[in-house]
C-alpha positions in Angstrom: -19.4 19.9 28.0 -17.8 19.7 31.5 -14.7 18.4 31.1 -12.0 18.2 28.4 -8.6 16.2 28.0 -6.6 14.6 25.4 -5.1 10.7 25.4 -2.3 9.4 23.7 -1.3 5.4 22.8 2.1 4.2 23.0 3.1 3.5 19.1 4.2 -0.3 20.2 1.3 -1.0 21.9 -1.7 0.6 19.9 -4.0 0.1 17.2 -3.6 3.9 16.4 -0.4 6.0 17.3 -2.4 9.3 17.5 -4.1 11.4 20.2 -7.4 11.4 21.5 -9.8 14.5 22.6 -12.1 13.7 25.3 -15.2 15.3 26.4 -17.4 14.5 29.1 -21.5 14.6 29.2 -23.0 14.1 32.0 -25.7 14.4 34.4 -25.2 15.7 37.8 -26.7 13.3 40.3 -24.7 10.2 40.2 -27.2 8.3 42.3 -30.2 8.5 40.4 -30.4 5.5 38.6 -33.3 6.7 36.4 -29.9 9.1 34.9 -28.3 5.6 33.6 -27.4 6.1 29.7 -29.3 2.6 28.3 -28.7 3.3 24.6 -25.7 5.3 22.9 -26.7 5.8 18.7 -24.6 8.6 16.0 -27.4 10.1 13.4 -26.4 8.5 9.8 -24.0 11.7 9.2 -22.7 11.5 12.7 -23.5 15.6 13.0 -25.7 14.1 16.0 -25.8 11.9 18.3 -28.4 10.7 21.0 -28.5 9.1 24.0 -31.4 7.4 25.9 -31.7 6.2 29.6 -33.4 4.0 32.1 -35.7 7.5 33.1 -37.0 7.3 29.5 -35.3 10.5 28.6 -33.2 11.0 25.0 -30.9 13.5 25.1 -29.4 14.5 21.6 -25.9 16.6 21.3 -25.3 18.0 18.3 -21.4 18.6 16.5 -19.8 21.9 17.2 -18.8 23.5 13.2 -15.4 23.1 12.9 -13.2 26.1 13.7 -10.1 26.9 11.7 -8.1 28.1 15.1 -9.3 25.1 17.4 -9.6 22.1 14.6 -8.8 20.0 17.5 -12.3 20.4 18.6 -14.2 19.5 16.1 -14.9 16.3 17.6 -16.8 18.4 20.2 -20.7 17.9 20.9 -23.2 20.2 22.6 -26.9 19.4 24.3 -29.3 20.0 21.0 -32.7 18.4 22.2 -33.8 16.6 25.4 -36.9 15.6 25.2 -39.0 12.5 27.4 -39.9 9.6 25.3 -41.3 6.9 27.0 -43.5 7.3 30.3 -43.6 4.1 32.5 -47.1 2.1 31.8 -48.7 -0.3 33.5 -50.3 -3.8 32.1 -53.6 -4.7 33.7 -54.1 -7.6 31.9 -50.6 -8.9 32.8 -50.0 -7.6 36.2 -46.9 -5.9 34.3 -45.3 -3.3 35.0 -43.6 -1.6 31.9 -40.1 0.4 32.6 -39.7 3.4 30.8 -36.1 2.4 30.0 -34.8 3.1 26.5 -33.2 0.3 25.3 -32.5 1.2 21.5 -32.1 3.9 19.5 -31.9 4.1 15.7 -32.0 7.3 13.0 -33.7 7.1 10.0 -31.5 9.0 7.3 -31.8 12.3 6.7 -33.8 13.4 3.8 -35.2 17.0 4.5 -34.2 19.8 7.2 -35.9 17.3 9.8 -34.2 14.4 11.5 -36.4 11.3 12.7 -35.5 9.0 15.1 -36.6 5.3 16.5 -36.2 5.2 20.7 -37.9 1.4 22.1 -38.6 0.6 25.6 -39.1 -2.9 26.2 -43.2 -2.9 24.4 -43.4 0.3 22.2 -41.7 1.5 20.1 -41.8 5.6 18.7 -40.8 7.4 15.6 -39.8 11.2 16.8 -39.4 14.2 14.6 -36.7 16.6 15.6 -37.1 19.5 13.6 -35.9 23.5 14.4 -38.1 26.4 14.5 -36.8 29.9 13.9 -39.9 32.0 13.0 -43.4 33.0 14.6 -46.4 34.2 13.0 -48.2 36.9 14.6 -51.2 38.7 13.7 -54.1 36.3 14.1 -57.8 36.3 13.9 -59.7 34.1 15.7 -57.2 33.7 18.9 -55.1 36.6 21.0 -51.1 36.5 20.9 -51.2 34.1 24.4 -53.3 31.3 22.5 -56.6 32.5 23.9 -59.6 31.9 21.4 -61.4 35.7 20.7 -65.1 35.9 20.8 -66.6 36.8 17.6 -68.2 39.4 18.3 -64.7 41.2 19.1 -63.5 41.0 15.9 -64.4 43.7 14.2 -61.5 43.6 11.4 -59.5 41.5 9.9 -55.3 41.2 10.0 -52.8 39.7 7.8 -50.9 37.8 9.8 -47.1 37.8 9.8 -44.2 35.9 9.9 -41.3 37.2 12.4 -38.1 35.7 12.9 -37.4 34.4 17.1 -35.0 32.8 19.0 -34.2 29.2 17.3 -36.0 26.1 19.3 -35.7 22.3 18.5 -38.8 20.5 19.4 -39.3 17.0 19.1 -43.1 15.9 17.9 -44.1 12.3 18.6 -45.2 11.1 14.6 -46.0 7.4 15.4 -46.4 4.8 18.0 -45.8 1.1 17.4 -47.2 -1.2 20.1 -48.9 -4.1 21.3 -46.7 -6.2 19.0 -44.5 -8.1 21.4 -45.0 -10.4 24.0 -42.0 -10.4 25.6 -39.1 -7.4 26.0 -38.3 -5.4 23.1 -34.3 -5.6 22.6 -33.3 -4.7 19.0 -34.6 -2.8 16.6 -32.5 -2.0 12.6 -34.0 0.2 10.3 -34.3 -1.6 6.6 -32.1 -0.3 4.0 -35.4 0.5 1.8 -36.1 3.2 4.4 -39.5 3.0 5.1 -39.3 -0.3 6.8 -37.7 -1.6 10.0 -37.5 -4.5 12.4 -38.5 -5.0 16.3 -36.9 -8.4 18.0 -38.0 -9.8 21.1 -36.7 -13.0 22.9 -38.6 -15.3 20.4 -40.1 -13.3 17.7 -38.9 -10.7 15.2 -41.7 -8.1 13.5 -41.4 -5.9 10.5 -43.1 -2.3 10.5 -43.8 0.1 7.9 -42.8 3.0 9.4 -46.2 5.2 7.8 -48.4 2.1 9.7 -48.9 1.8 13.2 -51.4 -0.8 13.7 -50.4 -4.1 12.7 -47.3 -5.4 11.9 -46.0 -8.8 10.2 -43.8 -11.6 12.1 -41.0 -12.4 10.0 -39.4 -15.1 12.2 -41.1 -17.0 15.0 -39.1 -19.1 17.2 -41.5 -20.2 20.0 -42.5 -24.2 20.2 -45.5 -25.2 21.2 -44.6 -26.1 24.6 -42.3 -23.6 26.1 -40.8 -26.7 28.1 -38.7 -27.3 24.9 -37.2 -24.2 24.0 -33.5 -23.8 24.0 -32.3 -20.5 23.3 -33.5 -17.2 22.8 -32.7 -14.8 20.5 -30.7 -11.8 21.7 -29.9 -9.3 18.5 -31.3 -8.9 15.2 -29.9 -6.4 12.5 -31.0 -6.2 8.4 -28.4 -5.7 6.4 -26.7 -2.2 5.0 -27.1 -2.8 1.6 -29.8 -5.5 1.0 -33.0 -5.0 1.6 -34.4 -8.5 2.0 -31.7 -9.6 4.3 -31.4 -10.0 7.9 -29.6 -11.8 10.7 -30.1 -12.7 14.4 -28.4 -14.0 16.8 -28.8 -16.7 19.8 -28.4 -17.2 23.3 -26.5 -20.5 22.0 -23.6 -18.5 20.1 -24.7 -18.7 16.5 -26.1 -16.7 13.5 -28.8 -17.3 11.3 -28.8 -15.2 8.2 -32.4 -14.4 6.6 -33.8 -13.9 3.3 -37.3 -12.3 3.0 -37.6 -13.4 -1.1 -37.3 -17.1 0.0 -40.4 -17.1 1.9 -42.8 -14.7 3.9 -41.8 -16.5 7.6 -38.2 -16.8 7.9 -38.1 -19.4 10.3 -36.0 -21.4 7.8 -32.7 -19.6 7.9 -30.3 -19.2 4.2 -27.6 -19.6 6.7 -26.4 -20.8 9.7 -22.6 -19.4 11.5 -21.6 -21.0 14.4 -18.3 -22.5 16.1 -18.1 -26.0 17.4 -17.1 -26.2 20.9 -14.2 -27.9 22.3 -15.1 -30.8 24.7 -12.1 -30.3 26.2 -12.8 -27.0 27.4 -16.7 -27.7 28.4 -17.8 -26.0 31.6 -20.5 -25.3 33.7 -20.5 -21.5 32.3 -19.9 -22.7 28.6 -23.3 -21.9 27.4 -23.9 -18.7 29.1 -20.3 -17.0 28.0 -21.0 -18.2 24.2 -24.1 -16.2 24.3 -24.1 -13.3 21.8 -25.5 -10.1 23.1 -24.4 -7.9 20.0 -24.3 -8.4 16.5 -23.2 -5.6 13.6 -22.9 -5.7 9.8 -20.0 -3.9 8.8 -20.6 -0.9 6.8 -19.4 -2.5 3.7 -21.9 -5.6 4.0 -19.0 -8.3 3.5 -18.9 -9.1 7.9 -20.8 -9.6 10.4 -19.5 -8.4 14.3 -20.6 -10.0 17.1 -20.2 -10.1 21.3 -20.3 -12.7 23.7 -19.0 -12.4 27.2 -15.4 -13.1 26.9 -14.8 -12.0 23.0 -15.6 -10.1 20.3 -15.7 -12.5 16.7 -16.0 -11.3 12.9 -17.7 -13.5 10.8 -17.2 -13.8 6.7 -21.1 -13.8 5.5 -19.0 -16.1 2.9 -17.8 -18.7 5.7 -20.3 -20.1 7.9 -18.2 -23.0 10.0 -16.6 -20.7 12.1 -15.3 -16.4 12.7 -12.7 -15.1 10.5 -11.5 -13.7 13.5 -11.6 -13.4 17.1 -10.3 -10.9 19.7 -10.2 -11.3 23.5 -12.1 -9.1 25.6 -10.7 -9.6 28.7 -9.4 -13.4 29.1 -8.2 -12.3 32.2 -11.7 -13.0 33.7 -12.4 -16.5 32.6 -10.8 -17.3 36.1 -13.8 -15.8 37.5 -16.8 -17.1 35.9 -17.8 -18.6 39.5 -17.5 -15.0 41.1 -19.2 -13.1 38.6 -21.9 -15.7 38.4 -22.6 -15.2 41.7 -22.9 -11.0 40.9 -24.9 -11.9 37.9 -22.6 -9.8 36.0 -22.1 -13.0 33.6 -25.2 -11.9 32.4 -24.2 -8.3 31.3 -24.8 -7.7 27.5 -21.9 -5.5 26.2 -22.1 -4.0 22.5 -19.5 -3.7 19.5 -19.5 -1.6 17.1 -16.8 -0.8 14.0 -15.1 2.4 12.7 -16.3 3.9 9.7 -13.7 1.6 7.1 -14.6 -1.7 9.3 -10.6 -1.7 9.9 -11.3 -1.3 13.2 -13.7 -2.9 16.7 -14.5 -1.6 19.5 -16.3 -2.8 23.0 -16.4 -2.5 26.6 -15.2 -4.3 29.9 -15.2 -3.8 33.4 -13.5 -1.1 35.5 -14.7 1.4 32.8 -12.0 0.2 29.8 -13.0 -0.5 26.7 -11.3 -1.8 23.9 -9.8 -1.2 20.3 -8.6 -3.9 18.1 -6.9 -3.1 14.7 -7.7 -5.4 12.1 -5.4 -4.5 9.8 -2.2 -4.6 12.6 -3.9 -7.3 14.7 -2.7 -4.7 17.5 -5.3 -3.5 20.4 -5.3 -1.2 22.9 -7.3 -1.3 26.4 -8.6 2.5 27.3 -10.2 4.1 30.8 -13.4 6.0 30.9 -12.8 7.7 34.3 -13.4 11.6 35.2 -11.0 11.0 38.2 -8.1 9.0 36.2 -8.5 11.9 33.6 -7.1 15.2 34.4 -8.0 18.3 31.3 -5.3 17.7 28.4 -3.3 15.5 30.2 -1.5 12.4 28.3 -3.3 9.4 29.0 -1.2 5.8 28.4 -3.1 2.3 27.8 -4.1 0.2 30.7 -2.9 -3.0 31.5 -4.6 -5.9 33.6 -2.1 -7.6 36.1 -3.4 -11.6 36.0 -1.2 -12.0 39.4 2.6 -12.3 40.9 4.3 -9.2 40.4 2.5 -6.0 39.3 4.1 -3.8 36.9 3.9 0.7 38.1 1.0 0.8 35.1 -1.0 -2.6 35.7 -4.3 -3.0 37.1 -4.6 -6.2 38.9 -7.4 -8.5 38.3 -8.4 -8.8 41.6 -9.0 -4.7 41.8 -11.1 -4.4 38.9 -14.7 -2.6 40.0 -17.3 -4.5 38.6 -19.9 -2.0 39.3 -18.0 0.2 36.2 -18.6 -1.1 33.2 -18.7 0.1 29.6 -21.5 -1.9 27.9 -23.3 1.3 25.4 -20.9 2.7 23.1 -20.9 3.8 19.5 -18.3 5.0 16.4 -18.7 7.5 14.5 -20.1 6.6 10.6 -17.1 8.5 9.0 -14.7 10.1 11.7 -12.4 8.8 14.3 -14.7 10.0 17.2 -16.2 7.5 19.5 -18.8 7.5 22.2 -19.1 5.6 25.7 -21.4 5.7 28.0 -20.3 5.1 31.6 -23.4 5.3 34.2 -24.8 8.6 33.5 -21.6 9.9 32.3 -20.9 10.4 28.4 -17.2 10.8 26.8 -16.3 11.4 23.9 -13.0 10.7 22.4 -11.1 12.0 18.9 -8.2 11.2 17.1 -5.6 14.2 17.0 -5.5 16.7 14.4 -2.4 18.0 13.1 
């Protein structure tokens, strides 16, 4: 940790009246786009958390114990394990050159003193063991102390070896490889509820593994027509649910939702059902289709909702209510005046990701010019935060930004026109039980906490 500062909301104009901690991870070189954090993930406890980027590198940060003088801190994460998961490859066959980009990253729950993790780039995906080592044994037979294999004819006794305690070390072991399963890019992947299975979506199809089988794996939903010419959309996210095992639900390049159940038949190609909002004629354009498309999708934690992203807004659905969200929450409206400009910048095409708080009361995504976004369900209220080492000065009071959509601009406001698109928040992640959230900014990490009393 670098940096450290502390944010407070307004009590009028936030979803939460308390004070943030923030603490900044980051990588020195700004420039080096191989340092881009691509993936942002807490462990099932949330005492870790992991980070991936384009380089292929995950970096995991473990929580500081909590300290009885400095409670205030126990939002606070250290470097734990860095380890390099994905090399970039090269397809012959193809002509293909394969990035070395992590694009997901998943934990499996913790069941012994190990933790195992998921990481994807966009054709393989690995299953890592993170585990500590305390202790050495010395005393060996058939090898010297440096490794070196002894002659036999040297050994002329034998030694009981033994076990000495050492410095502690976290090593991360490659267990399994999944690969050659997808044609196109690798974007999702959601561990079953079951544990020992999980899913990989592409663009068209989606694949279930057995986590203890790396060499074949079984398409669960196929979307590609016989002549490419004809397809439509794509699919963009794919998550199973918390609690049900046989249930799972992706989403479309078109806007809608297509829940999935595994007992009906082995190819889920026929959906159990379908969520999506008509459009309003009125209010066609040319940049209709490519704003509706949904580039997250989260169950809550209880199972009852599903969240999702498109470019403008973030929507909860009702797995109850297909026809349309129970509710939706503007992004940042303040840009649909500038569909043309950001077409022409392709960042239209950004996916940002949602996620909720640990009592699904609460949403959270990203924007432009480094803000993100909370929305209170519960108070309908939201509140617009900045990422920004230089806007952020250690434990100062930080107030909630405000976008100016033109005339004259309030001391506070941001106007629209000033926004840097080149600063966006699109990885971020909540904490599974806490009020500690994680953005990634570039190659820049924060980390922010409610106050503690």
């Amino acid at each position: 940790m670098n940096a450290s500062h502390e944010v407070t909301f307004d009590d009028d104009n936030s979803c939460y009246s308390n004070i943030l901690h923030i603490g900044i991870l980051t990588t020195e070189n700004v420039h080096v786009a191989a340092d881009i954090i691509s993936a942002v993930e807490f462990s099932v406890s949330g005492e870790l958390l992991a980070t991936g980027d384009k380089g292929g590198r995950v970096v995991i940060f473990q929580r500081e114990p909590e300290r009885k003088r400095r409670p205030y801190l126990r939002g606070e994460y250290n470097v734990y394990s860095t380890f390099q998961s994905h090399e970039p490859e090269f397809d012959f066959l193809k002509s293909l050159e394969i990035e070395e980009r992590i694009n997901k990253i998943r934990w499996l729950p913790h069941q012994n003193p190990a933790h195992f993790l998921l990481s994807t780039n966009d054709k393989t995906v690995k299953l890592w063991k993170i585990s500590e080592r305390d202790k050495r044994a010395e005393g060996y037979n058939l090898k010297e102390e440096d490794g070196r294999v002894r002659e036999p004819f040297r050994i002329t006794s034998l030694r009981v070896p033994v076990v000495l305690p050492m410095e502690l070390t976290v090593e991360a072991s490659l267990r399994r490889t999944f690969a050659n399963a997808h044609t196109y890019h690798i974007h999702s992947i959601s561990v079953n509820s079951d544990h020992e299975t999980y899913l990989s979506a592409d663009d068209l199809r989606i694949n279930l593994w057995h986590v203890e089988i790396t060499d074949r794996s079984f398409t669960i939903v196929d979307i590609k027509p016989a002549n490419m010419e004809e397809l439509t959309e794509v699919i963009t996210a794919a998550e199973f649910h918390p609690q049900q095992c046989h249930t799972l639900a992706y989403s479309s390049s078109k806007g809608s939702i297509r829940l999935c159940d595994m007992r009906a038949a082995a190819l889920c190609d026929n959906h159990a059902k379908f969520f999506g909002e008509p459009e309003d004629p009125g209010s066609r354009s040319f940049f209709s289709e490519i704003i509706s498309s949904i580039s997250d999708l989260k169950f809550s934690r209880s199972g009852r909702y599903m969240l999702t992203r498109d470019f403008l807004s973030v929507k909860v659905w009702d797995l109850h209510m297909e026809a349309r969200p129970v509710e939706t929450y503007q992004v940042h409206e303040y840009l649909r005046a500038k569909l043309c400009f950001l077409y022409e910048n392709d960042c239209i095409f950004d996916k940002f990701e949602c996620c909720w708080n640990g009592s699904d009361s609460a949403i959270m995504s990203g924007s432009y010019n480094n803000f993100f976004r909370l929305f209170d369900r519960n108070s309908q209220r939201d509140i617009t935060l900045e990422a920004s080492r230089d806007a952020n000065k250690p434990r100062a009071t930080l107030k909630p930004r405000r976008v100016s959509m033109g005339g004259k601009r309030q001391r506070d406001e941001v106007s629209v026109d000033s926004l840097d698109y080149s600063r966006k928040i699109l990885h971020s992640a909540w904490h599974p039980t806490d009020n500690i959230i994680a953005v990634a900014a570039s190659n820049s990490l924060y980390i922010f906490q409610d106050e503690v009393n």
